[in-house]
C-alpha positions as CSV (number, residue, x, y, z in Angstrom):
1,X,88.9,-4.5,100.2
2,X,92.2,-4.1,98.0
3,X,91.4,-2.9,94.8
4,X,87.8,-3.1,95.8
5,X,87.2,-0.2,92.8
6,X,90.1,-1.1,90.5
7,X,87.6,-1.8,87.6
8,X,84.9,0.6,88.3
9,X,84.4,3.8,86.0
10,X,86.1,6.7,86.8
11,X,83.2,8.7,88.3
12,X,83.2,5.6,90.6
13,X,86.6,6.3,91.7
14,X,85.9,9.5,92.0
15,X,82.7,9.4,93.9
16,X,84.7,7.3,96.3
17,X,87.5,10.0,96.9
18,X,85.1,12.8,97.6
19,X,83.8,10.5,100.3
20,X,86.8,10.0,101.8
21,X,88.0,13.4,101.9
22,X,84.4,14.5,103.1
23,X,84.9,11.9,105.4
24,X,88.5,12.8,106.9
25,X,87.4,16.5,106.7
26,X,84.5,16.2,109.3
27,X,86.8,14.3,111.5
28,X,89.3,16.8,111.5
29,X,86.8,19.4,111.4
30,X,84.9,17.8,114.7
31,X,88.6,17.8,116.4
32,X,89.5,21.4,115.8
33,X,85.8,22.4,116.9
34,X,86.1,20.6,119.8
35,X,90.1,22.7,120.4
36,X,88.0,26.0,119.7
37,X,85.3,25.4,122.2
38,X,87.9,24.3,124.5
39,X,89.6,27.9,124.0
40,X,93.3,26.0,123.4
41,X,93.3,27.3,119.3
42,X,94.9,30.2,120.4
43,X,97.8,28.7,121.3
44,X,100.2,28.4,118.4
45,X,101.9,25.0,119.4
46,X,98.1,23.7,119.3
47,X,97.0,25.3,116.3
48,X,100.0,23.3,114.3
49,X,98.8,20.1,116.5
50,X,95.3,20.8,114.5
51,X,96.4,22.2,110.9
52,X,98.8,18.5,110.9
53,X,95.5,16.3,112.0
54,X,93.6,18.0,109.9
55,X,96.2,17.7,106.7
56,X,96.7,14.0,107.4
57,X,92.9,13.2,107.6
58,X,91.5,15.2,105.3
59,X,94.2,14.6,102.3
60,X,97.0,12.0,103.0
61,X,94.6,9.1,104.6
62,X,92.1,9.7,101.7
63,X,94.8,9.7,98.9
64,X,95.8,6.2,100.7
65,X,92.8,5.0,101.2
66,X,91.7,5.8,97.4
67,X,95.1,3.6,96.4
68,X,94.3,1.2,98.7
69,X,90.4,0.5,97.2
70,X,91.2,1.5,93.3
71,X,94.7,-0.3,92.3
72,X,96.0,-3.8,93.5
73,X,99.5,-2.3,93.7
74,X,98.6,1.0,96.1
75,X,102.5,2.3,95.7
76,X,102.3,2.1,91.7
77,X,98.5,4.4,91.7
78,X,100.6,7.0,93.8
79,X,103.3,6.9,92.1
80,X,105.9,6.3,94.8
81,X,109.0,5.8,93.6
82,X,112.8,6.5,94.8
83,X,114.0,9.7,96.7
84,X,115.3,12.0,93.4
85,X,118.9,12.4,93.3
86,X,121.4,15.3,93.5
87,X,120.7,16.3,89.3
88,X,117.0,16.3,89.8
89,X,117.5,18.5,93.1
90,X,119.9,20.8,91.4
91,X,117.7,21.3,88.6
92,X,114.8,21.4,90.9
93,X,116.6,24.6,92.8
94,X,117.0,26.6,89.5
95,X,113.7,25.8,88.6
96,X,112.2,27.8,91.5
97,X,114.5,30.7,91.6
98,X,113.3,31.1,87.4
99,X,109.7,30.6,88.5
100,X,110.1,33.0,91.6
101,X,109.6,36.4,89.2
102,X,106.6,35.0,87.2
103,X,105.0,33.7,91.0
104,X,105.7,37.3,92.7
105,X,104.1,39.0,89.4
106,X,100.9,37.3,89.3
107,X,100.4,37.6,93.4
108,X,100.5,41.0,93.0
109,X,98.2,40.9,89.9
110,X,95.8,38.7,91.2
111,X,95.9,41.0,94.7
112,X,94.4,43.6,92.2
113,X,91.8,41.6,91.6
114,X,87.7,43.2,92.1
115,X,84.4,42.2,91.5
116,X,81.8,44.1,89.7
117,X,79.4,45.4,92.3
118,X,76.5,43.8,92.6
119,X,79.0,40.6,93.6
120,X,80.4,42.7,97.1
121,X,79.2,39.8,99.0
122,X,81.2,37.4,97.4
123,X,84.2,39.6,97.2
124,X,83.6,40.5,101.0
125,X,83.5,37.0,101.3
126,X,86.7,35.9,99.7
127,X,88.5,38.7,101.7
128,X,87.3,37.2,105.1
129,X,89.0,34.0,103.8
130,X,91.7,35.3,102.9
131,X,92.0,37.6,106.2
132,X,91.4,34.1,108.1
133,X,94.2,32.5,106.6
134,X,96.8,35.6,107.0
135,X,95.3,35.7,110.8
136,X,96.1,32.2,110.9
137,X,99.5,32.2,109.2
138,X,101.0,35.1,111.5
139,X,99.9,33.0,114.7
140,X,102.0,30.1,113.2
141,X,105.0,32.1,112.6
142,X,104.4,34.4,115.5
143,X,107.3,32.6,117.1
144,X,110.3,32.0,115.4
145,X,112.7,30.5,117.9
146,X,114.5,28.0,116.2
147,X,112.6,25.2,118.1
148,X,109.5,26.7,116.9
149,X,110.8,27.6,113.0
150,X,111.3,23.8,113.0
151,X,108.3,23.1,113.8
152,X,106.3,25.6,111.4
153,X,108.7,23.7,108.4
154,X,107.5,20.2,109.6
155,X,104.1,21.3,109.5
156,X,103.8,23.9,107.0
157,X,106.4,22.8,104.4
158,X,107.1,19.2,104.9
159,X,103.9,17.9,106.1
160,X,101.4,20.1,103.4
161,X,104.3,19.0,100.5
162,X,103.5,15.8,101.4
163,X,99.8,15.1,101.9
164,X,98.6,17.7,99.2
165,X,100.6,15.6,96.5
166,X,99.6,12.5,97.5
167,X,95.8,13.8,97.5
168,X,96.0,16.2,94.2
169,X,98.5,14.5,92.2
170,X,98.8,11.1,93.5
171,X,94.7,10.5,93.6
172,X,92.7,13.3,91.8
173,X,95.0,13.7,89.2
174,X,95.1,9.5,88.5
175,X,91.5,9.5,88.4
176,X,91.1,12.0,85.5
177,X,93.5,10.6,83.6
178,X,90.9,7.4,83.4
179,X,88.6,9.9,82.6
180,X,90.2,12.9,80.2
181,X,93.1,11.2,77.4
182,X,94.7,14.9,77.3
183,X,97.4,15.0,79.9
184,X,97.3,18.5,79.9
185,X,93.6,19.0,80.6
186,X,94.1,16.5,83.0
187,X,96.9,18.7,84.7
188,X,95.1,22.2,84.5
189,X,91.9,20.7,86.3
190,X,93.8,19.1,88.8
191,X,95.5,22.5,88.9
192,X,92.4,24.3,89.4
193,X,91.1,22.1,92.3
194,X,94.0,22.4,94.7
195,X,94.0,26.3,94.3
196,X,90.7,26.6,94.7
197,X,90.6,24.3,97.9
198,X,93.0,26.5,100.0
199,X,89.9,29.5,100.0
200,X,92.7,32.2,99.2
201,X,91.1,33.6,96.5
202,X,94.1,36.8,96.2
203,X,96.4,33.9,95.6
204,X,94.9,31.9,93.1
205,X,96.4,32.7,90.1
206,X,100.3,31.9,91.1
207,X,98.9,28.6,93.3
208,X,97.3,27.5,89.6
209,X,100.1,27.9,87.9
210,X,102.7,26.1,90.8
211,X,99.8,23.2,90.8
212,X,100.4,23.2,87.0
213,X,104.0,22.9,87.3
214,X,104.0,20.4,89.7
215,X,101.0,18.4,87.8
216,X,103.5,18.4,84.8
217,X,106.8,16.8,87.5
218,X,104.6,14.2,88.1
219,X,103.6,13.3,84.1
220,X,107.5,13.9,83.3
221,X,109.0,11.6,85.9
222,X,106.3,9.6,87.3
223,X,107.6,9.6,90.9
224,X,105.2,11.7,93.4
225,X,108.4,12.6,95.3
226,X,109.7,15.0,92.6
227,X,106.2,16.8,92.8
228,X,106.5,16.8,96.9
229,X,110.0,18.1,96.8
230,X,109.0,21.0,94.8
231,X,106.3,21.7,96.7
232,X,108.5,21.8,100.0
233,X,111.1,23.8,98.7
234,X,108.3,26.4,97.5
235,X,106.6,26.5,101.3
236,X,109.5,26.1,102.9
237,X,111.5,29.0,101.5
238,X,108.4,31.2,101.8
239,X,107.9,29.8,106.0
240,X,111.6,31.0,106.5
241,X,111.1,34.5,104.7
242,X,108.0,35.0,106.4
243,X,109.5,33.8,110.2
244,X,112.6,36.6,109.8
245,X,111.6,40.5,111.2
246,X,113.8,41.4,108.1
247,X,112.8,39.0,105.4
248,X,109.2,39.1,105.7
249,X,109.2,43.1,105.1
250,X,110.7,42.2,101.3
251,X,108.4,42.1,98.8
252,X,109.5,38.9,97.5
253,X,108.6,37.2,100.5
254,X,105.2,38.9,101.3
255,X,103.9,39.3,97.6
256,X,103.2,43.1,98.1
257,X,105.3,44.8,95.0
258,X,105.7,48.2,94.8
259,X,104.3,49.9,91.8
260,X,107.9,51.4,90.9
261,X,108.9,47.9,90.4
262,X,106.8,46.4,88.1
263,X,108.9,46.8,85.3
264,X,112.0,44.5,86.7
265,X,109.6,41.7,87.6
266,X,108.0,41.7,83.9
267,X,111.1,41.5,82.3
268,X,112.7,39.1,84.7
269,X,109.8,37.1,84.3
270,X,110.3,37.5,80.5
271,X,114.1,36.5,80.7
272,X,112.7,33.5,83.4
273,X,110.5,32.4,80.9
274,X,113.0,31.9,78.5
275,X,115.7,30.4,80.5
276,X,113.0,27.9,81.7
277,X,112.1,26.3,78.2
278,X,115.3,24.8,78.1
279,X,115.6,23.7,81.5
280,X,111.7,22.1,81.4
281,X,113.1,20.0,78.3
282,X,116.4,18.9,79.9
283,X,114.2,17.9,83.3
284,X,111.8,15.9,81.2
285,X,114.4,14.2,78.5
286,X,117.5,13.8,80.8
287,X,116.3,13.6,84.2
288,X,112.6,12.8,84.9
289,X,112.1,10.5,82.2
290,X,111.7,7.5,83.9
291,X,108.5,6.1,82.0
292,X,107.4,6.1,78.7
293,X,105.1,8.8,78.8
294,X,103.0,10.0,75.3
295,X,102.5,13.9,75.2
């Protein structure tokens, strides 16, 4: 069954993703139904038991089983290369802090966000998601013992860095680049997709661009575990905020801004912007650059 698919068209491939996510989503989906019925979901420790089954089957097994059928060499398609070093980290770090303002501006933007009227439903709709996943979020955090802040960062930062990479852009974005020659079109889609998979329609605007950034960490440096770092270090920082009674009353952490402060976060995003140009280009000449890569 190794590379089973490796020469078939890229629709092909990625007919045989969607299966597989379809696949490991009505598993997961039949496990957690099964919790409900059973009345146990309410029970935090059990709800992280279900949101980790259900991110493994429904993401990472697909994006390994996708390698494992399309490529002869499953580690190349994925991308998996060497744990980045202490420069790549560093420069990781000072890429989120610049990227914090422009991420806090457009939640509170896209928060703003309503539909013309005779589109309530939808809009009533996409606030019911959105209400689920908040509902769903504070049960998670409700505790935040050490033991159980551990726990929420395995699941929510660690485990969701991992298996959304591997699936977005270790698989999907690999198969449109069969597809679509413009990286960058290739990036945006991909972009697109894993913000509009989440269902949290009032965040999709800062989770596009973050799926953007990341999309471009992976073209740079060709090494999923660049992407996947920066993906943990974004959940993980916003799981710790949003565990502390203090931290999660700040605006930074909970992405409601007051009014009076819009100003400051336009022009630090402004100032972010600019101090980010430079840093993007020294990521991708000095440090990322690990393939030849044609822009």
């Amino acid at each position: 069954m190794k590379g089973l698919f490796a020469e078939k068209p890229a629709s092909t491939q990625f007919a045989v993703l969607i299966l597989l996510v379809v696949a490991g989503l009505f598993f997961s989906t039949l496990l957690g139904g099964i919790l409900i019925l059973t009345k146990v979901a309410a029970y935090p420790d059990i709800m992280r038991l279900v949101q980790f089954i259900a991110s493994v089957g429904t993401f990472l097994l697909p994006a390994l089983g996708m390698a494992w059928l399309c490529s002869k060499n499953p580690r190349d398609y994925l991308s998996i290369g060497k744990a980045p070093g202490g420069t790549v980290v560093f420069y990781l770090l000072l890429a989120y802090l610049l990227l914090s303002p422009l991420m806090s501006l457009t939640q509170y933007l896209n928060m703003q966000m309503t539909l013309p009227d005779f589109m309530q439903p939808v809009e009533n709709w996409m606030r019911e998601q959105e209400d689920i996943a908040e509902e769903m979020t504070l049960l998670l955090l409700s505790d935040s013992t050490p033991l159980r802040l551990l726990a929420n960062i395995f699941v929510i930062a660690v485990t969701a860095a991992v298996v959304e990479e591997f699936l977005f852009r270790g698989a999907v974005q690999r198969v449109l680049e069969r597809r679509i020659t413009n990286p960058h079109l290739v990036i945006w889609i991909t972009a697109v997709l894993f913000s509009a998979i989440h269902l949290q329609f009032y965040g999709f605007i800062p989770r596009l661009l973050i799926g953007a950034y990341l999309g471009y960490l992976l073209l740079w440096s060709r090494n999923i575990w660049i992407p996947v770092f920066a993906h943990f270090l974004n959940n993980g920082v916003a799981v710790i905020g949003m565990s502390n009674s203090k931290l999660k009353d700040m605006e930074y952490f909970n992405g409601e801004l007051n009014a009076e402060h819009l100003a400051f976060y336009i022009l630090a995003t402004v100032v972010s912007g600019l101090l980010l140009i430079p840093l993007f280009q020294n990521l991708k000449k000095k440090v990322l650059k690990q393939h030849s890569v044609t822009l």
